[in-house]
C-alpha positions as CSV (number, residue, x, y, z in Angstrom):
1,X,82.2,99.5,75.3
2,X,81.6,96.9,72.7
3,X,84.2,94.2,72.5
4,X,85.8,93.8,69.2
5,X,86.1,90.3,66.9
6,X,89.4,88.3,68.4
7,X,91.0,87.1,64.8
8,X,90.1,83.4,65.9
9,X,87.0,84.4,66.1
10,X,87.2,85.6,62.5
11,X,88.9,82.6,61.4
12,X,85.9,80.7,63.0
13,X,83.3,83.0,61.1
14,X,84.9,83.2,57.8
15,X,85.0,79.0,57.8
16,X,81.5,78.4,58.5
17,X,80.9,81.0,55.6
18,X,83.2,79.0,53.1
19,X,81.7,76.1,54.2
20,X,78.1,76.8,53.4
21,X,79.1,78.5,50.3
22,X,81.0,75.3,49.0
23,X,77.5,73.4,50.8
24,X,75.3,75.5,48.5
25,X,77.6,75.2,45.1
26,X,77.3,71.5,46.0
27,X,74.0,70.9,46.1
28,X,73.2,73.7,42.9
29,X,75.5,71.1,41.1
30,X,73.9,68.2,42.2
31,X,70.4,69.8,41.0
32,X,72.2,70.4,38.0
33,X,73.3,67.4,37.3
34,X,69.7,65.8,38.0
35,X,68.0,68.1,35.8
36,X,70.2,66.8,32.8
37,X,69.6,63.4,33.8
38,X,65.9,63.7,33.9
39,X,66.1,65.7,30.5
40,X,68.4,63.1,29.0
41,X,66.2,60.1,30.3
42,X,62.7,61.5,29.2
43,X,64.6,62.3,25.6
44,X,65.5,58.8,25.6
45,X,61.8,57.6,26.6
46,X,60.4,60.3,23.8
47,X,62.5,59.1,20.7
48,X,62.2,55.5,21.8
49,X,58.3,56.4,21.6
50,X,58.8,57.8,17.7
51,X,61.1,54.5,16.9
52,X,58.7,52.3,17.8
53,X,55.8,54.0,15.6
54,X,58.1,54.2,12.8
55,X,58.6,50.1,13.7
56,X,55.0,49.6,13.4
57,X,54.5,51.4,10.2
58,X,57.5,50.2,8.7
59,X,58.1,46.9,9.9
60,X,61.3,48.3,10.8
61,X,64.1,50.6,12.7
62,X,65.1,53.8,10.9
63,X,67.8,51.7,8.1
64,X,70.2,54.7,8.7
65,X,73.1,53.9,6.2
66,X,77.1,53.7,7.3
67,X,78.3,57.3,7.5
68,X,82.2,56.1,7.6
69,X,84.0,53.2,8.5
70,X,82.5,52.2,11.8
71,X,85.8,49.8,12.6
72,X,89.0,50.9,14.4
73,X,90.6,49.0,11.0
74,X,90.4,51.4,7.7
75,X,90.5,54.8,9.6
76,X,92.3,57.5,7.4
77,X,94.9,57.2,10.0
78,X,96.0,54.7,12.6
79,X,93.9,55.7,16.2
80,X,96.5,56.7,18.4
81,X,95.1,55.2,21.6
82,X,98.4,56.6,24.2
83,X,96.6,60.2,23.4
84,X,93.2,59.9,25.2
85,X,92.5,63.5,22.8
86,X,93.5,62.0,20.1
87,X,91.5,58.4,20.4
88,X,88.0,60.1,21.8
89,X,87.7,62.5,18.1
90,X,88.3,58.7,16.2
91,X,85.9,57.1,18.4
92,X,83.8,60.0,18.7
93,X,83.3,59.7,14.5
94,X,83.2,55.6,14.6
95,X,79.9,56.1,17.5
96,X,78.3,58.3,14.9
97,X,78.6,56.5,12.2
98,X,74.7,56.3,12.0
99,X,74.0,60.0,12.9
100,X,70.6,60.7,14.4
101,X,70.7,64.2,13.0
102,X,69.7,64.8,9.6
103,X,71.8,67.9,7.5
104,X,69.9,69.7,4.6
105,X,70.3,72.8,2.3
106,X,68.9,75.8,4.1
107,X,66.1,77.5,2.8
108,X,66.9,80.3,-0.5
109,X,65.1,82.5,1.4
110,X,67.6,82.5,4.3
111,X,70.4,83.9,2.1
112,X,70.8,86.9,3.4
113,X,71.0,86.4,7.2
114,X,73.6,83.8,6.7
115,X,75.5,86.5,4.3
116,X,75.0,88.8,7.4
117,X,76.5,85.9,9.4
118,X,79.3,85.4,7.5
119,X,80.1,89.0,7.6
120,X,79.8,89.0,11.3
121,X,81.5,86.6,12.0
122,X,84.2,87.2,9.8
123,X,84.3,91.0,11.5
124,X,85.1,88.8,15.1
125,X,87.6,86.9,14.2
126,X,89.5,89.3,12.1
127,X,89.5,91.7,15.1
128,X,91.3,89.0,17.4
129,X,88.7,89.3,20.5
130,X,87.0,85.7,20.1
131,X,90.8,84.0,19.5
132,X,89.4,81.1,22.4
133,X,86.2,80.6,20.4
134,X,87.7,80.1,16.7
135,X,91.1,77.9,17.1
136,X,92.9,76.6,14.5
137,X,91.3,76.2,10.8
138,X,87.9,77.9,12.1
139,X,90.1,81.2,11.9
140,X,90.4,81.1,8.9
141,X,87.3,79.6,7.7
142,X,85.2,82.6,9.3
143,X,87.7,85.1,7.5
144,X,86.5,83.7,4.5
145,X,82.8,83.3,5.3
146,X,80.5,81.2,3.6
147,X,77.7,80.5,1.7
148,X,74.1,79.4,2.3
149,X,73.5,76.3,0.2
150,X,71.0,77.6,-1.4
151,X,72.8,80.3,-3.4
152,X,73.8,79.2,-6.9
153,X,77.3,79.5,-5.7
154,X,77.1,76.7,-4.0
155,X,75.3,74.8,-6.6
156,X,78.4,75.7,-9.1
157,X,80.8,74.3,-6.9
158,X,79.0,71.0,-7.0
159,X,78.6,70.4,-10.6
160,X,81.7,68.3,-10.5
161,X,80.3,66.2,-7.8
162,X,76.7,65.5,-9.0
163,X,77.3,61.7,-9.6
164,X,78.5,61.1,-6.5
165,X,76.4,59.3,-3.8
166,X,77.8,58.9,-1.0
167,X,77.1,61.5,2.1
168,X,81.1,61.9,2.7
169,X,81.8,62.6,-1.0
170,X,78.6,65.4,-1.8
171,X,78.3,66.4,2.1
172,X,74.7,68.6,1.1
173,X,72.5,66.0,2.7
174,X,73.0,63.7,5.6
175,X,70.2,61.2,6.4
176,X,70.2,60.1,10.0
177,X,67.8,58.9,12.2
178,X,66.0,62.2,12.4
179,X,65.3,62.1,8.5
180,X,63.2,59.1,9.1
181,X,60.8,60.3,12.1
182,X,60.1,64.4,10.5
183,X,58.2,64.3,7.3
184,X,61.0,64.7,5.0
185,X,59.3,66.8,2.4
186,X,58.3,69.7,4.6
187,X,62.0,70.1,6.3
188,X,64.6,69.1,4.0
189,X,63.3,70.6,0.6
190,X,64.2,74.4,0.7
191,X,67.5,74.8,-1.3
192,X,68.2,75.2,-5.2
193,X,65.6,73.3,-6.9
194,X,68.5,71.5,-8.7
195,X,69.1,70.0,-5.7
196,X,66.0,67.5,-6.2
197,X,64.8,67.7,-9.6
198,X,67.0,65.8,-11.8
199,X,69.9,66.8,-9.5
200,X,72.4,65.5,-7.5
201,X,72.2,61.5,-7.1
202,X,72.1,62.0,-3.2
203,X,68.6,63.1,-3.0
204,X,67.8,60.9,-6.4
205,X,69.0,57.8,-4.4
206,X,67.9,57.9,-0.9
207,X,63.8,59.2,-1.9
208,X,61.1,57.4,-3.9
209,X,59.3,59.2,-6.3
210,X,56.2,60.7,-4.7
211,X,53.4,59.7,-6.0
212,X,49.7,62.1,-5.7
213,X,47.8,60.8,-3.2
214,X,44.7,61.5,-5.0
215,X,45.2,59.6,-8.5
216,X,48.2,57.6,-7.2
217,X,50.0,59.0,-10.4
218,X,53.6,59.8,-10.1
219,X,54.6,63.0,-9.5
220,X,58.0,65.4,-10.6
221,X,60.3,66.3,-7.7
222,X,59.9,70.1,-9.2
223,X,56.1,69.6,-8.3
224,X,56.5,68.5,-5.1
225,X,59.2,71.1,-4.5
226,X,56.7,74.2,-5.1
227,X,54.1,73.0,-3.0
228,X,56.7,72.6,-0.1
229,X,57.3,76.6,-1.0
230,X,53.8,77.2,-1.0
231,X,53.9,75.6,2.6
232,X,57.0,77.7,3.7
233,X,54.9,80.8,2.6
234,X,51.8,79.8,4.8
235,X,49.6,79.2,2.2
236,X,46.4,76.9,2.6
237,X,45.4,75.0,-0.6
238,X,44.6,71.9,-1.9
239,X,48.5,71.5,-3.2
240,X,49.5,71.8,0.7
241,X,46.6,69.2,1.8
242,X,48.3,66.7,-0.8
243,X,51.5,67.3,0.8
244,X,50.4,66.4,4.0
245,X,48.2,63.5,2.9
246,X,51.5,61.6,1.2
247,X,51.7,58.5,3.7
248,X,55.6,59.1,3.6
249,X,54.8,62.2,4.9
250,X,51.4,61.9,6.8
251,X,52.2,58.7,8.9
252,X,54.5,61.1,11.0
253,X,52.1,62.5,12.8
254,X,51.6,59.7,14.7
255,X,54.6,59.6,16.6
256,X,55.4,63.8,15.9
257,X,54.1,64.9,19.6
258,X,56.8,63.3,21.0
259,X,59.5,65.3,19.2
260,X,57.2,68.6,20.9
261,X,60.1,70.9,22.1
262,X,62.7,68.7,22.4
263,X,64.6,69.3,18.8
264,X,68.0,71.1,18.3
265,X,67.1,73.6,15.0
266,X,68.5,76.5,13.4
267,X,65.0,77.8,12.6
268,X,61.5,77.5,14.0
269,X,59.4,73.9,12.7
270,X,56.1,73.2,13.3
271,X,54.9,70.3,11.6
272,X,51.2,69.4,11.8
273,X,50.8,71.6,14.4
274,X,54.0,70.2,16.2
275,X,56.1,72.9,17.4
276,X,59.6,70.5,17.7
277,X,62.2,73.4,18.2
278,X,63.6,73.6,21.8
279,X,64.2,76.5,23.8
280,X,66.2,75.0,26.0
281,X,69.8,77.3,26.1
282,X,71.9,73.9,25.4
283,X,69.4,73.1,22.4
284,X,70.7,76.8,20.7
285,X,70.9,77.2,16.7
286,X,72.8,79.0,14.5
287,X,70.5,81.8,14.5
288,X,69.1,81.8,18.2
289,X,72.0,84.3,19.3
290,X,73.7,87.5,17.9
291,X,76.6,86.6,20.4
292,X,79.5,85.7,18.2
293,X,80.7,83.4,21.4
294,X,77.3,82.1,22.3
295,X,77.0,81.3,18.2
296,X,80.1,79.5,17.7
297,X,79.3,75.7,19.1
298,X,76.0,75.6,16.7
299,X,78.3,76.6,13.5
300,X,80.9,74.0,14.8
301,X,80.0,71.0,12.4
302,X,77.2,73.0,10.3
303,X,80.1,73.9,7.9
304,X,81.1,71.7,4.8
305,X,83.3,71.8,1.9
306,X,82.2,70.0,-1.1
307,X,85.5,68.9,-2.4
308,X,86.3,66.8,0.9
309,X,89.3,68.5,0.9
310,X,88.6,71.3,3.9
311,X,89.8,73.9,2.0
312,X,88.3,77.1,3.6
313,X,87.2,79.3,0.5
314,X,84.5,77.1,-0.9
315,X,82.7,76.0,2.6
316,X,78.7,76.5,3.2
317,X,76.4,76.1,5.9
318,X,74.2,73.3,6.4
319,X,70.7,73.4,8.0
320,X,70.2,70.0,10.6
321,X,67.5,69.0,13.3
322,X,68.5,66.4,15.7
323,X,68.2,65.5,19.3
324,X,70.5,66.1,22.2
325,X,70.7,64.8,25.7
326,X,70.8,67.0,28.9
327,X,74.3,68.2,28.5
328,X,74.1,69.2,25.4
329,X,75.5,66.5,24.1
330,X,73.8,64.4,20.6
331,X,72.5,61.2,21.1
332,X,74.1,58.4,19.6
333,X,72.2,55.2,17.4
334,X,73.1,51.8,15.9
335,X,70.9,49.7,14.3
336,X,72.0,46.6,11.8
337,X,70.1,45.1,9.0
338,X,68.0,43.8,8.7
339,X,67.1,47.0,11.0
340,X,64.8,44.9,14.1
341,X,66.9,46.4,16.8
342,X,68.6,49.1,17.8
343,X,70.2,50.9,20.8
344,X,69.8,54.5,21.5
345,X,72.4,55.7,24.4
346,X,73.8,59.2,25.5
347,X,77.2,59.5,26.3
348,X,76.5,60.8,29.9
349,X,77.9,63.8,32.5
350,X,81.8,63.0,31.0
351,X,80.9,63.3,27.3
352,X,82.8,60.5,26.1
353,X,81.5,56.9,25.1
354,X,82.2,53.4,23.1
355,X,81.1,51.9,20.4
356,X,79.0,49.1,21.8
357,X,79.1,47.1,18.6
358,X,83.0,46.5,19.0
359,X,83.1,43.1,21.4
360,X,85.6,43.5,24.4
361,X,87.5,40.2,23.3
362,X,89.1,42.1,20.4
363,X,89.9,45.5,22.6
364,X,93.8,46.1,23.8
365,X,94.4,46.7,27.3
366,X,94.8,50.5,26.6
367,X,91.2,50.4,24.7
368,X,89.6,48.4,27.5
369,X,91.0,50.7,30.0
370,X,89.4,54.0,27.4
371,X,85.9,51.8,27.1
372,X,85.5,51.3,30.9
373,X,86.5,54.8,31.9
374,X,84.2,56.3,28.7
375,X,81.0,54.5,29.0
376,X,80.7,53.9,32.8
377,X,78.0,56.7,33.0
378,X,76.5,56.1,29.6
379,X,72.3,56.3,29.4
380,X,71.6,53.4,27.3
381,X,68.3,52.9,25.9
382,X,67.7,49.4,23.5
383,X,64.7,48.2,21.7
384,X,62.7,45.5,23.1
């Protein structure tokens, strides 16, 4: 007759079974964790790479201009440092004060997905089943929906802005570090042509007026812009080989196989034969899911409002490429002028860094405390 389990015997078995389960989750976090670091580090090593060649045709680092105030002084409101919540969103916005992502009209053509977006996602969060995923304002932002920038809508709503320059005041283009190592041309021209031709003093101020790069005779914006069509339709002609031959736009291709694969996009980009789009799951666009949930973090931050004023019926989507690190996280970028340094760091397994421009003599004990707890497992990268 078999002899049946004694319960300390169970209680012996069911122990070692916890304890090689907790063994395993242990060591599939630990993988985990080295995988993002490897990911994060060879990032690092890859844009480093594309700075450099931008260095040595430039003579200098991406000049990314101030997006904000990049002091704790002048903030719309005092940082309340006692709320750690609180203080990481103001810090978060002073460390990106030069983004490295760059934000751009999406293409006309793209109108109707993002209608059929909007409707979708307006359909979720009416029906109360994704309450987690849009808190607060996004509620009501995605029961109003949006529009692509593209759509004279949008346009309309900016008349009243068009002499405005600054990034924070127009909010349709956002020039970050990733604006200076993609040919500029070929990914941020795809929206109204109003946009660039005798537009809106953003794009007027912040590009040079092309010039052929046959006759060296200047060239409209409108010109430039239907050859960039022509090249979004897969055409071949001697309009796209100009394009390409532009030394704004041709010396990328130096550096552009390092960007292979490793780019955060809404939509597919390959750029003299460069495919840059990640397919990394962390890397995800707007359009990469039809999971309303699995959607939501890449719409977080894609939305704007033209007036400044984050009223919800008048927002719009903005197109972007950038660069994150192995968590998913954006890299972070400071470089002063005259622009012959920089540092390059991610923000690490907790998420959470320091502006490492602000010098620790000037820090409170509270902010000293919130620096060494932020930025002990930052990845920091600095020119040479």
């Amino acid at each position: 007759m078999k002899r049946a389990f004694t319960l300390i015997e169970l209680m012996i078995v069911i122990a070692v079974i916890v304890t090689l389960m907790a063994m395993t989750f242990r060591i599939g976090g630990i993988g985990a964790e080295s995988e993002a670091r490897t990911i994060t580090i060879t990032r690092l090593q890859r844009l480093e790479n594309c700075l450099s060649g931008f260095h040595a045709a430039f003579g200098c680092y991406p000049p990314v201009k101030l997006h904000g105030n990049r002091s704790f002084d002048g903030q719309e409101e005092p940082i309340k440092w006692e709320n750690e919540g609180q203080a990481w969103e103001w810090v978060q916005r002073i460390c990106k004060t030069q983004p490295v992502a760059c934000r751009f009209p999406f293409p006309q053509d793209m109108s109707p997905y993002i209608t059929e977006l909007s409707d979708l996602i307006a359909a979720a969060a009416g029906s109360g089943e994704y309450e987690e995923v849009f808190k607060d304002d996004m509620q009501e932002w995605a029961r109003a929906g949006f529009k692509s920038a593209g759509d004279t809508s949008v346009e309309g709503k900016l008349k009243s802005l068009k002499d405005k320059v600054l990034w924070s005041d127009l909010k349709l283009f956002q020039y970050g570090v990733m604006s200076y190592l993609l040919p500029r041309y070929f990914v941020m021209m795809g929206g109204s042509s109003s946009f660039y031709e005798g537009g809106y003093a953003q794009w007027m101020q912040n590009n040079q007026k092309p010039s052929d790069p046959f006759t060296g005779s200047a060239m409209a914006w409108s010109l430039v812009y239907d050859w960039v069509g022509e090249y979004r339709q897969g055409q071949k002609n001697e309009n796209i080989v100009k394009l390409q031959m532009m030394p704004s736009q041709a010396v990328c291709a130096r550096w552009l196989p390092n960007l292979e694969g490793i780019c955060k996009c809404n939509l597919s980009r390959v750029l003299f034969g460069v495919d840059i789009k990640s397919s990394d799951s962390r890397d995800g666009g707007v359009f990469d899911s039809s999971d309303i949930e699995y959607m939501a973090p890449a719409l977080y931050g894609a939305c704007f409002s033209p007036d400044g004023e984050g009223s919800h019926t008048d927002q719009y989507l903005l197109d972007g490429i950038t660069v994150n690190d192995g968590w998913g996280e954006e890299f972070y970028y400071c470089s002063r002028a005259p622009y012959q340094s920089y540092t390059l760091w991610s923000a690490g397994p907790n998420k959470k860094t320091f502006p490492p421009w602000i010098a620790q003599d000037r820090l409170s004990p509270r902010e000293l405390e919130l620096k060494a707890k932020w930025s002990s497992d930052d990845i920091t990268h600095m020119s040479n």
